[in-house]
C-alpha positions as CSV (number, residue, x, y, z in Angstrom):
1,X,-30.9,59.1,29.7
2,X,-31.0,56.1,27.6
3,X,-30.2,53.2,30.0
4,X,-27.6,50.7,27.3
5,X,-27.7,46.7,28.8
6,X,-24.3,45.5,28.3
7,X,-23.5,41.6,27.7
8,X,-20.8,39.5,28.7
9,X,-18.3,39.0,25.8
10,X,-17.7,35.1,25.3
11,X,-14.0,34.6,25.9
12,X,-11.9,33.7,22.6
13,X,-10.9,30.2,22.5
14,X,-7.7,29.5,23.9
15,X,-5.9,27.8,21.6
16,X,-4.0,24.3,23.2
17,X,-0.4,24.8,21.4
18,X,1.4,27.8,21.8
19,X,1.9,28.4,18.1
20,X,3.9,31.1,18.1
21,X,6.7,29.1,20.3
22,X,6.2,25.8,18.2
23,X,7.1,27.8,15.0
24,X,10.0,29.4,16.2
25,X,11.2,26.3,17.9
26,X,10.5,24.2,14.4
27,X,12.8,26.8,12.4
28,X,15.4,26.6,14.8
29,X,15.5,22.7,14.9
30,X,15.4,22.5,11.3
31,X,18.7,20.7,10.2
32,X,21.7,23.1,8.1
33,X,21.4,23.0,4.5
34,X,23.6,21.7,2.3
35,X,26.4,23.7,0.8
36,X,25.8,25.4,-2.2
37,X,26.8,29.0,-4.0
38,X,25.0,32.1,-4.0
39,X,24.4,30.7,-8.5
40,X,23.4,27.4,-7.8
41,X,21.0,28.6,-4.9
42,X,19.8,31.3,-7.7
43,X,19.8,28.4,-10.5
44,X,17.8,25.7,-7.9
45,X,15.2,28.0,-7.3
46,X,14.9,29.2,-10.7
47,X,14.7,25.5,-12.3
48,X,12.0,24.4,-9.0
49,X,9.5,26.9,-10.3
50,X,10.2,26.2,-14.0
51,X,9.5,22.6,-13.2
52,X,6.7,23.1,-11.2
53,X,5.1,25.4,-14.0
54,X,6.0,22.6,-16.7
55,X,4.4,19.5,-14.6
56,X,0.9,20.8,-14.8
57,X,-0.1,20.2,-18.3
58,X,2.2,16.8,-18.2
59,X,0.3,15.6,-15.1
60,X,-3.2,16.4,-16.3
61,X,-2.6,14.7,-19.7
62,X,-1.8,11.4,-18.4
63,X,-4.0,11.7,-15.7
64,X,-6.9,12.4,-17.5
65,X,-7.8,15.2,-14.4
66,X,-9.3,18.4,-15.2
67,X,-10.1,21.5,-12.7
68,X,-13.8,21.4,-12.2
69,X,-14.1,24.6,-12.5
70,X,-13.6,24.3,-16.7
71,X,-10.2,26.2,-16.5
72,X,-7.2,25.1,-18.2
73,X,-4.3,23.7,-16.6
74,X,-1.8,24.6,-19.0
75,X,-2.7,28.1,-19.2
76,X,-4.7,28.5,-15.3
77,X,-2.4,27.7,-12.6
78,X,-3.7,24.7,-10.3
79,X,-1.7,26.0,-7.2
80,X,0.2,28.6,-5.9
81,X,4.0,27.7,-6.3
82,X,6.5,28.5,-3.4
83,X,10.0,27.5,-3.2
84,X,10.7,27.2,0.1
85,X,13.8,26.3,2.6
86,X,13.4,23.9,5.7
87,X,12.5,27.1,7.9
88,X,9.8,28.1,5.8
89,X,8.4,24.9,5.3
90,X,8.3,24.1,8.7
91,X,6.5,27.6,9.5
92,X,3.9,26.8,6.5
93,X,3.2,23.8,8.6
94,X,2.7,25.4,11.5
95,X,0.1,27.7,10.3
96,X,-1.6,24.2,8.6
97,X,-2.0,22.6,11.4
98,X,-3.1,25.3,13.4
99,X,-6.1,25.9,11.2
100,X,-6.6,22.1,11.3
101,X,-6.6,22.0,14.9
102,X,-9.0,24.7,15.4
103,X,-12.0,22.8,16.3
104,X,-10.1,21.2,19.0
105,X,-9.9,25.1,20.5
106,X,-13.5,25.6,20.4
107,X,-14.6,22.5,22.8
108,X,-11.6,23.2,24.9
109,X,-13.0,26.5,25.4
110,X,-15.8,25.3,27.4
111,X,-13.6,23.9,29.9
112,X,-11.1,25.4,31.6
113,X,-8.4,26.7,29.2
114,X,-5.3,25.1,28.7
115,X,-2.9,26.5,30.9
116,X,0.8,28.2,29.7
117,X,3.3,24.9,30.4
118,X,0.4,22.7,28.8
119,X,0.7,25.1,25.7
120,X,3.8,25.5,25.3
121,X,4.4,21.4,26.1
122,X,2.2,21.0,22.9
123,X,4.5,23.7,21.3
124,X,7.4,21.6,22.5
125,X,5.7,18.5,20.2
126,X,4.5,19.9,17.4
127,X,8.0,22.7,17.0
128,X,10.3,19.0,17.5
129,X,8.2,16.9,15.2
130,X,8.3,19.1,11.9
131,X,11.6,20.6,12.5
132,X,13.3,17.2,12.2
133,X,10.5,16.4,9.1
134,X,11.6,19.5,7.3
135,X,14.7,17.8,6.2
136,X,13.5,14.9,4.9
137,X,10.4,16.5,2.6
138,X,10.9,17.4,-1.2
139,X,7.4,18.6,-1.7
140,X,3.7,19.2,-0.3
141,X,0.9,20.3,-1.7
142,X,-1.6,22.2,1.2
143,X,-5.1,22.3,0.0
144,X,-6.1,23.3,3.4
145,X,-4.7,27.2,4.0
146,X,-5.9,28.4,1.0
147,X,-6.5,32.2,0.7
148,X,-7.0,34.9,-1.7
149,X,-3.6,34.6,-3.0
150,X,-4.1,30.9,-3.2
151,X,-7.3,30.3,-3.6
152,X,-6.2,26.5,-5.3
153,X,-4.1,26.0,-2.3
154,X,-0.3,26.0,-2.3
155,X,2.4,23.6,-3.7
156,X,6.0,23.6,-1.2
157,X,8.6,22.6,-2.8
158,X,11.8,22.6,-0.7
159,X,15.0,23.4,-2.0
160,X,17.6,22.4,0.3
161,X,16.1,18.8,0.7
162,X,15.5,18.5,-3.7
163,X,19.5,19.3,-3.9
164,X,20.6,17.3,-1.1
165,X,18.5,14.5,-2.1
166,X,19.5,14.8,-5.9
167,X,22.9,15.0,-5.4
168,X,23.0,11.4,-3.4
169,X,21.0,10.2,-5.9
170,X,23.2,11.1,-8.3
171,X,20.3,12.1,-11.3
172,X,20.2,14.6,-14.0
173,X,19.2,17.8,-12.0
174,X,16.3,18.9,-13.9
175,X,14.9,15.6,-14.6
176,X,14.4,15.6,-10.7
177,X,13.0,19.0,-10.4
178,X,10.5,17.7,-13.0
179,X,10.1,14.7,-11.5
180,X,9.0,15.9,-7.8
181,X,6.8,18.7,-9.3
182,X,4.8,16.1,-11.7
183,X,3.9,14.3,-8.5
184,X,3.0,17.4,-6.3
185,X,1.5,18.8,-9.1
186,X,-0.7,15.8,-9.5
187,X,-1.7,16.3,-6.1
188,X,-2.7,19.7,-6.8
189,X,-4.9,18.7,-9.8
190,X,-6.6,15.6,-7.7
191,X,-8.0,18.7,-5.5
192,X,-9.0,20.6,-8.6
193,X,-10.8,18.3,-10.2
194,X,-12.5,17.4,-6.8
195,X,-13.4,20.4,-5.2
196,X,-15.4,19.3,-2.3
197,X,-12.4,16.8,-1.4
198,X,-10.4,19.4,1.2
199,X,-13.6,20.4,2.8
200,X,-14.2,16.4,2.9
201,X,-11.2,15.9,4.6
202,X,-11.0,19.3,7.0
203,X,-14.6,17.9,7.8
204,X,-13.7,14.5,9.1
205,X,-10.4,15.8,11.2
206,X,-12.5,18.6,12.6
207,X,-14.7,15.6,13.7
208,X,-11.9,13.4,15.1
209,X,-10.1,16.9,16.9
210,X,-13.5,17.8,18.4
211,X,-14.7,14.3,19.7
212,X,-10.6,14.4,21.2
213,X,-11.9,17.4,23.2
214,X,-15.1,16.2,24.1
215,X,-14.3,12.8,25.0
216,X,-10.7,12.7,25.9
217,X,-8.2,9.9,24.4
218,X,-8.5,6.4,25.0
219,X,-5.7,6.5,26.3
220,X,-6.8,8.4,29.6
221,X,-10.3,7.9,29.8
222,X,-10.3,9.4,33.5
223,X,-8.7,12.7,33.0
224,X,-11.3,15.5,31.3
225,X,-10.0,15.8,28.1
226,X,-7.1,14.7,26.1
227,X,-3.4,15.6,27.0
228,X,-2.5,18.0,24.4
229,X,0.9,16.5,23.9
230,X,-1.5,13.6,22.3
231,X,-3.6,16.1,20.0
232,X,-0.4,17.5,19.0
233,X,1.3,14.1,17.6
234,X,-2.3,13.4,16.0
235,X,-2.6,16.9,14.7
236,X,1.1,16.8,12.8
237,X,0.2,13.2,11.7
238,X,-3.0,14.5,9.6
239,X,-1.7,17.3,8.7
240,X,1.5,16.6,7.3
241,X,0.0,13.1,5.8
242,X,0.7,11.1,8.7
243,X,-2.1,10.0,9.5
244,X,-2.5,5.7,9.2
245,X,-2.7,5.9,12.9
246,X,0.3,4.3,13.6
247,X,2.0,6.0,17.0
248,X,-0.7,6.8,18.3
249,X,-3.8,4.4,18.1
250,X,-3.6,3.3,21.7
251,X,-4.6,7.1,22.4
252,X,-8.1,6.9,20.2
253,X,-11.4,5.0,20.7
254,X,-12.4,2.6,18.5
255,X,-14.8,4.9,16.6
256,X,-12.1,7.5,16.2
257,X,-9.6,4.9,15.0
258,X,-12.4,3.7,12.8
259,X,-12.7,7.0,11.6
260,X,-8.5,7.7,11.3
261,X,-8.4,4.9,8.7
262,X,-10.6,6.2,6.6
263,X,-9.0,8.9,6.5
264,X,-5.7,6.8,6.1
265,X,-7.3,5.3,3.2
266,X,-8.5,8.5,1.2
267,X,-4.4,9.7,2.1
268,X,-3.1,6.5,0.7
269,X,-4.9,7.5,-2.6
270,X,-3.3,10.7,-3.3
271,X,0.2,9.5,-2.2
272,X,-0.6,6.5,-4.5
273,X,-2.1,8.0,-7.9
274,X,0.5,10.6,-7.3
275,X,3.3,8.3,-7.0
276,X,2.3,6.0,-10.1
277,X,1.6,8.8,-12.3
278,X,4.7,11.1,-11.6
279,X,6.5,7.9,-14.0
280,X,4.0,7.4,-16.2
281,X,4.8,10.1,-18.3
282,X,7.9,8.4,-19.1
283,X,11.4,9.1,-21.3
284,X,10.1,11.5,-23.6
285,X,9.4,14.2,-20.6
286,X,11.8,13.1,-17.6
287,X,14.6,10.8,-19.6
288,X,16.0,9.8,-16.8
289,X,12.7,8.7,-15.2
290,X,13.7,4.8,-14.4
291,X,17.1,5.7,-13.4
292,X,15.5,8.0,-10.7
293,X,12.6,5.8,-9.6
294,X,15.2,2.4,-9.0
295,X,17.5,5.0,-7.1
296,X,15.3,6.5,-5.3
297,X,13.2,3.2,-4.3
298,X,17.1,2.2,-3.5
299,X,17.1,5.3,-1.0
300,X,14.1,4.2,0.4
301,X,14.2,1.1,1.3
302,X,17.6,1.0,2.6
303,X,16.3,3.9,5.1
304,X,13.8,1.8,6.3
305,X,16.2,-1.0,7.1
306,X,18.1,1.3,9.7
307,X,18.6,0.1,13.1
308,X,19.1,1.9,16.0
309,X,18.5,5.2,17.2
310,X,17.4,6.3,13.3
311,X,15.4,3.2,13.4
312,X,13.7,5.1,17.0
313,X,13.4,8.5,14.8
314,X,11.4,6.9,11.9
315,X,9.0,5.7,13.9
316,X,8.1,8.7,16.2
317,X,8.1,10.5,12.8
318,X,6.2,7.9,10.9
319,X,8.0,7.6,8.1
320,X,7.6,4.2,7.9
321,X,3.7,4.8,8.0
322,X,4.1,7.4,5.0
323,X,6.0,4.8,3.0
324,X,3.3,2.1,3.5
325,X,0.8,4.4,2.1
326,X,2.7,5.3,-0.8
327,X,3.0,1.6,-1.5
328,X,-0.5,0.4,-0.4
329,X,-2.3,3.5,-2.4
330,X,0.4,2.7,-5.3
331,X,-0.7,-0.7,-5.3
332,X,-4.4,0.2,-5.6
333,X,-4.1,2.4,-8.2
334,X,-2.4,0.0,-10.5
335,X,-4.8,-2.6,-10.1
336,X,-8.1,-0.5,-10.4
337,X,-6.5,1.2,-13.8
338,X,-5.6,-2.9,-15.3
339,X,-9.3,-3.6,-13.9
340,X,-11.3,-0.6,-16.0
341,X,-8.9,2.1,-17.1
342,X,-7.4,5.6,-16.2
343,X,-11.1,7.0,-17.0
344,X,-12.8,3.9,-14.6
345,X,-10.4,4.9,-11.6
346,X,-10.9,8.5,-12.2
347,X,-14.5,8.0,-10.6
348,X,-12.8,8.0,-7.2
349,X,-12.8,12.2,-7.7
350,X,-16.9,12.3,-8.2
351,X,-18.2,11.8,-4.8
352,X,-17.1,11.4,-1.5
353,X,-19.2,7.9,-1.5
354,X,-17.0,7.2,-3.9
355,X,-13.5,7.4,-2.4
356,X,-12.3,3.9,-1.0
357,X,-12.3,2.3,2.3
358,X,-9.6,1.1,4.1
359,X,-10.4,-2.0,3.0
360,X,-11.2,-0.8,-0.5
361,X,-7.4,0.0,-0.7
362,X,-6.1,-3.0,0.5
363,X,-8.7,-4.7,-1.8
364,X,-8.8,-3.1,-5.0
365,X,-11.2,-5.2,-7.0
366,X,-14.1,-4.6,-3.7
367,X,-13.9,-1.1,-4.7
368,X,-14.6,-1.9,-9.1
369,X,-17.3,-4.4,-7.5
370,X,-19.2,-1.5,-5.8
371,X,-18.2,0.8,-8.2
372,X,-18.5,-0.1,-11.5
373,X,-20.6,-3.5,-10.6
């Protein structure tokens, strides 16, 4: 008889959140939605997708972006459009930063594995976090879980918060619609044109997750490994754009905050060339395009004057973070396109060596210097 040598199966990799428990404690936290009949729920999601499918030849025309694939983004589809609610968006989240995370899985499995109240304690964190952010996001576009029925990744847009947010705002409805979809659309084409730029960036927060797991946090240099409460809050912040380090720096090393800022600054780009562009295609596609960007600046800035217990929320969510990078990125954008043109800043989607610094974005004209000499 044929004698069969049998080896020792390497244990799967426990994962450190319980992500089962953190997305069905995210939906549940996720806040009512506002009122609204069965034919404007119907009508909302009819006009999101409508919008979404208009933005994409408006946003590659006056960004000069094409897929670099040759397709055409009038006629190809840049992303997969889902209209979601603040259940779904929070579960798409979820399943983002699990993937993102995964890395983090792998070195822990080489210790010992996370026990159950340490899981379901990261759970706890990561279920909180983006059940109170899914009311406050319009839109996201998630290079990072595409599949075979995304394969160009997939664009959220989240109807309860676009009608909520609309209706304070008091704007045209469809001018709105149009007006969130140019910029997530933009988004979408920024990864189209430049391909290798989600693999860039899954790359260098693999590297920061798995140096977490080897190392531990700065914050607790004695204990093996970091607390996975920590990872969590770090893990929502890149994932969900985040990720300027603010909240939770004093839990890095220096080289891994080193390395969070860069990936701050290529985060502040997007938000930025999103946020300039999704105006610059001005009256004669969204009319009502000034009225919505001084009411909506309005909205902003008087939320980040709250005090109090909102002022405590903003800044465990990092909302004030996310706004400085719309504005820094916004800010770097403008002054690279005065310096050499929509076709000179469009070099930042060529290379990776090419995407600024952190100080790049806070000095614009470094990044023509090195550039464009």
């Amino acid at each position: 008889m044929k004698s069969t040598t049998l080896r020792a199966r390497s244990p799967e990799p426990v994962a450190p959140v319980d992500w089962a428990v953190a997305a069905r404690l995210a939906a549940r936290l996720a806040p009512s939605a506002p009122t609204a009949s069965r034919g404007e729920i119907v009508d909302l999601v009819a006009s999101l997708r409508k919008a979404a499918a208009t933005a994409t030849a408006h946003a590659a025309r006056i960004t000069g972006l094409r897929p670099a694939d040759g397709t055409d983004p009038e006629t190809d589809p840049v992303s997969k459009v889902q209209v979601v609610d603040r259940g779904g968006w929070a579960a798409a989240n979820v399943r983002l930063i699990e993937s993102m995370s995964a890395p983090l899985a792998n070195e822990l499995s080489d210790r010992k594995a996370p026990s159950r109240p340490v899981r379901i304690a990261g759970a706890v964190e990561v279920g909180s976090v983006l059940g109170l952010l899914s009311g406050k996001v319009l839109g996201q576009f998630d290079p990072f879980t595409a599949d075979a029925t995304a394969p160009r990744g997939r664009l959220l847009l989240v109807a309860p918060n676009v009608l909520q947010v609309e209706r304070a705002l008091k704007v045209v409805p469809d001018d709105f619609r149009l007006w969130v979809s140019l910029h997530e659309q933009t988004h979408a084409l920024q990864f189209a044109a430049a391909p290798w730029l989600a693999g860039h960036l899954r790359a260098q927060a693999s590297h920061l997750f798995a140096d977490l797991g080897r190392t531990g946090s700065g914050r607790g240099q004695d204990r093996p490994g970091p607390a996975i409460g920590d990872v969590a809050q770090l893990a929502v912040e890149i994932a969900t754009g985040r990720d300027n380090g603010n909240g939770v720096l004093d839990l890095l090393t220096e080289d891994q905050q080193r390395l969070l800022a860069e990936v701050g600054a290529v985060m502040s780009l997007l938000e930025g060339h999103a946020d300039v562009f999704m105006d610059a295609v001005g009256r004669s596609v969204v009319p009502s395009v000034r009225q919505i960007r001084a009411r909506f600046e309005a909205r902003r800035n008087a939320a980040a004057k709250v005090v109090g217990p909102q002022r405590v929320l903003r800044r465990l969510l990092g909302l004030d973070a996310k706004l400085a990078q719309y504005r820094d990125g916004a800010a770097f954008v403008r002054e690279v396109r005065r310096a050499v043109g929509v076709d000179g800043l469009n070099a930042v989607w060529t290379a990776p060596l090419l995407l600024p610094t952190s100080r790049e974005i806070a000095d614009p004209r470094a990044w023509v210097r090195r550039v464009h000499g």
